[in-house]
C-alpha positions as CSV (number, residue, x, y, z in Angstrom):
1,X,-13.3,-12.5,-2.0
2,X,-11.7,-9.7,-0.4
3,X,-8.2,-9.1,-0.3
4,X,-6.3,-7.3,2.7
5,X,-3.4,-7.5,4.8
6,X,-2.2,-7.7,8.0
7,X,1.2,-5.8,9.5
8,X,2.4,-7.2,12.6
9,X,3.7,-3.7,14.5
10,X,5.4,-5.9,17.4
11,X,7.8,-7.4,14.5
12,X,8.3,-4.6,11.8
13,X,11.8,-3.6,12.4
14,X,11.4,-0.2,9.7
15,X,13.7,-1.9,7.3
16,X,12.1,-0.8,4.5
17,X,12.9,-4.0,2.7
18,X,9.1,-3.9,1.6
19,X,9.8,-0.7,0.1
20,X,12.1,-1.6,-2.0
21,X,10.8,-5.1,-2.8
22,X,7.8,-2.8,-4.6
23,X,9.6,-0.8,-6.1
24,X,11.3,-3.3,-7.8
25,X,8.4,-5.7,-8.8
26,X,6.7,-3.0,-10.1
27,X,9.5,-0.9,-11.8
28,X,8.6,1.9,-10.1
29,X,10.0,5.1,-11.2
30,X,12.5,7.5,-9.4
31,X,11.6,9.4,-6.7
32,X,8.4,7.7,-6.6
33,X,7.1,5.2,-3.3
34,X,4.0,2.8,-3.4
35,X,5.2,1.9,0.4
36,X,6.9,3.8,3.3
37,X,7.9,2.7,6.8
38,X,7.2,5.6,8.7
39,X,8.0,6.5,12.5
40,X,5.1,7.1,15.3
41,X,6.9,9.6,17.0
42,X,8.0,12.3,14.2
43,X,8.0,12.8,10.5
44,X,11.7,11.8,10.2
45,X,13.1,7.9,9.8
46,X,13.5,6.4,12.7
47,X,12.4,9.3,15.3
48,X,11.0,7.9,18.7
49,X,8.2,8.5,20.3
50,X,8.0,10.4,23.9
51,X,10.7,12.2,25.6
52,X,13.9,10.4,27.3
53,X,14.0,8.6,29.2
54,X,10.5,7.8,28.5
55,X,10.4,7.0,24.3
56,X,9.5,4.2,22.5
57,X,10.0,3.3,18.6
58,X,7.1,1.9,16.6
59,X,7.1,1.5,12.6
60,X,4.4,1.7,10.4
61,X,4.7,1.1,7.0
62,X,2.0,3.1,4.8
63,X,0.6,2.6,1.1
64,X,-2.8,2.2,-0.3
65,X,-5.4,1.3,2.4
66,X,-7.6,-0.9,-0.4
67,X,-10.5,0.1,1.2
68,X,-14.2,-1.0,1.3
69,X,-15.8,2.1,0.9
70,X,-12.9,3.8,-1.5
71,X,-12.8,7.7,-1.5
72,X,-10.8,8.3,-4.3
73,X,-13.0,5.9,-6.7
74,X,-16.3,8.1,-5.6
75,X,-14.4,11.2,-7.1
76,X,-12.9,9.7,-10.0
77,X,-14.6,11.2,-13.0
78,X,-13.6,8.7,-15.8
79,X,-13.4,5.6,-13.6
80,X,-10.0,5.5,-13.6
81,X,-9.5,4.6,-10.0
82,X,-12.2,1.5,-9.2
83,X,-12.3,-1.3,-6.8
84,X,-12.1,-5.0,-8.3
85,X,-15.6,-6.5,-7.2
86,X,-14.0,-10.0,-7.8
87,X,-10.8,-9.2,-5.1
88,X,-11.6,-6.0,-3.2
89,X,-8.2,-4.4,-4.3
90,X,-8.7,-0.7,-5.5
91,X,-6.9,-0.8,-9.0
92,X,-5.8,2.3,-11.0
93,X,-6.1,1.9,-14.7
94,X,-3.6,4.5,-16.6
95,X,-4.8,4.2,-19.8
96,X,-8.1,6.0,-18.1
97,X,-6.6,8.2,-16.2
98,X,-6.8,12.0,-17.1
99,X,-4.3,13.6,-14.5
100,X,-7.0,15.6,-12.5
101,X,-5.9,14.3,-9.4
102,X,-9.0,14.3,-7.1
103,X,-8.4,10.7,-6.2
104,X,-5.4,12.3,-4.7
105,X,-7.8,14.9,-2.9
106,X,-10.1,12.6,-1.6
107,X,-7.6,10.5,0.0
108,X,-7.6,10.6,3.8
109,X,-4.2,9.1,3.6
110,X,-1.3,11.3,2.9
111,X,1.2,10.6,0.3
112,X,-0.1,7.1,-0.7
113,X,-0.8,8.1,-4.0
114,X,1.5,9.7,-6.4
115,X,1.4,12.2,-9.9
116,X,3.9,11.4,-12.9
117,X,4.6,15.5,-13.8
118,X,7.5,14.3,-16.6
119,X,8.1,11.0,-18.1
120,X,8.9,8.5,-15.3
121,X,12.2,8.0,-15.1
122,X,14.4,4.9,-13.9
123,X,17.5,4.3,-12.2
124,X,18.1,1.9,-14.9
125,X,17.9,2.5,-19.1
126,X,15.7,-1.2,-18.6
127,X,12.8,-2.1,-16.5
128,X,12.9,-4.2,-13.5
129,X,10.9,-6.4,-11.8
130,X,7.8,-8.6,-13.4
131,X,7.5,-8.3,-17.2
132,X,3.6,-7.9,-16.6
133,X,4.0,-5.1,-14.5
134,X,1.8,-1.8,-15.4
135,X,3.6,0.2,-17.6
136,X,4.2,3.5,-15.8
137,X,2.9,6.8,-17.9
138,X,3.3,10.6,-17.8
139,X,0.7,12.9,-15.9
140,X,-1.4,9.7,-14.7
141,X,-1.8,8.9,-10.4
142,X,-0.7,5.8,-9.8
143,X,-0.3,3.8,-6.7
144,X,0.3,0.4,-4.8
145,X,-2.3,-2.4,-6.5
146,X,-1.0,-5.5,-4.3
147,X,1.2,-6.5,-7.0
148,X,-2.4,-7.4,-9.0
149,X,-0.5,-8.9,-11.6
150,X,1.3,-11.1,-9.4
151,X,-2.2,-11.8,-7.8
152,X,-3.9,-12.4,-11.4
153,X,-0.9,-15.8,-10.9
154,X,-2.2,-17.2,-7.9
155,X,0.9,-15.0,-5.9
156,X,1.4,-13.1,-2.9
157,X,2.1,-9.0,-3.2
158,X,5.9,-8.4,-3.3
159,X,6.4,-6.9,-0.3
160,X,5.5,-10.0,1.2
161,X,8.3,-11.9,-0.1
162,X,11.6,-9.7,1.1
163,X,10.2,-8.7,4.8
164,X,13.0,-10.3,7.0
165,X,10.5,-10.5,10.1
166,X,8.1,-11.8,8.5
167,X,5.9,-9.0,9.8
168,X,3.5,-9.0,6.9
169,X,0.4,-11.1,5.9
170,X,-2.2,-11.4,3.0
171,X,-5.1,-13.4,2.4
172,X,-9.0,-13.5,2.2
173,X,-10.5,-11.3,4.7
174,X,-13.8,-12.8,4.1
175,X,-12.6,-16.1,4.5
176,X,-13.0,-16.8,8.3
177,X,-10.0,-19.5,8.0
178,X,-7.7,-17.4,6.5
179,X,-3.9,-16.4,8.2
180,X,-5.1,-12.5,8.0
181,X,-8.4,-13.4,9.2
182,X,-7.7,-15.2,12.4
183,X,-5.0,-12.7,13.2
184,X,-7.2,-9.8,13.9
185,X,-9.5,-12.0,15.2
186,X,-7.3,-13.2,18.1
187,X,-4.9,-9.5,18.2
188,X,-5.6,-6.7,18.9
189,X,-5.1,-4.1,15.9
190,X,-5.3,-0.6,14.5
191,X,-6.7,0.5,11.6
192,X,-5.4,4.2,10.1
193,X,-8.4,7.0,10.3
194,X,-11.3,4.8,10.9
195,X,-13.7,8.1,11.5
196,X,-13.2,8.6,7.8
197,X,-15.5,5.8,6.9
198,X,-13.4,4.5,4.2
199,X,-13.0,0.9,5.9
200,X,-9.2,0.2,5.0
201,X,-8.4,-3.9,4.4
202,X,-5.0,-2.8,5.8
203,X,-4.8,-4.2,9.9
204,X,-1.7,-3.1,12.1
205,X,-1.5,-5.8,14.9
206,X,-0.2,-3.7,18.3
């Protein structure tokens, strides 16, 4: 099995409604993103691309790339960062972790992982989202996990769930049948920094 998913650029609207439905799920703390919907044209929200009258607006949302060949877990020197050989998802395991950050090095993709300096804090003085969510620690990396414990249930990631476009899909990438599978099989798609070699399980349909 090999988890990944599929983002439809043609439907994301950049409604960060994914954002939020992580952040929720997984109670995580302030100041701190699993998943952004960035802009093609400019670091800023919502900043088109080209010059007018010529500009066009594209969103992509960002987070871990789950890849195959895993950058961050080659560097890891306690195993802390390690992909699941039964699901393909690149787990972080905080109790591991020793806050040397050269997962964080490694990573080709910007921002996608991030460091607890203090004590997480909350918006809240209780946690949200699933009871079984990893419990969020001081000077550990942590990142998005595809909602692994909603996985471990036979469930889809969160930010699946609260995407009003539907423009997000998950499945079994090695299952030629699969909804994510026959997408990029009959659309064309993107993949972020494919000359890095890491092999991301994350498609963007254009």
């Amino acid at each position: 099995m090999h988890y990944g998913m599929v983002i439809d650029t043609k439907r994301c609207v950049g409604c960060n409604a994914c954002t939020v439905a992580c952040k929720m799920a997984n109670n995580v703390p302030q100041d701190i993103f699993w998943t952004r919907a960035l802009t093609d044209g400019g670091d800023m929200m919502d900043t088109p691309a080209g010059e007018f009258p010529d500009i066009s607006m594209r969103y992509i949302t960002v987070s871990c790339q789950h890849c195959e060949n895993p950058a961050c877990a080659k560097v890891c020197p306690v195993g802390a960062t390690y992909k699941d050989p039964e699901t393909g998802v690149v787990r972080q395991d905080y109790d591991k972790c020793i806050g040397c950050r050269m997962c964080m090095s490694a990573c080709p993709y910007t921002g996608v992982r991030s460091f607890n300096w203090e004590e997480p804090r909350y918006p809240m003085d209780f946690a949200l989202g699933d009871a079984d969510a990893p419990k969020h620690q001081k000077h550990v990396v942590e990142k998005c996990i595809f909602c692994y414990q909603r996985l471990a249930r036979g469930e889809t990631p969160a930010c699946m769930d609260l995407c009003p476009a539907r423009a997000r899909h998950f499945g079994d990438l090695d299952d030629p049948n699969s909804e994510v599978s026959q997408l990029i099989k009959e659309r064309s798609y993107e993949q972020l920094l494919p000359s890095e070699g890491t092999k991301p399980s994350v498609y963007y349909l254009v």
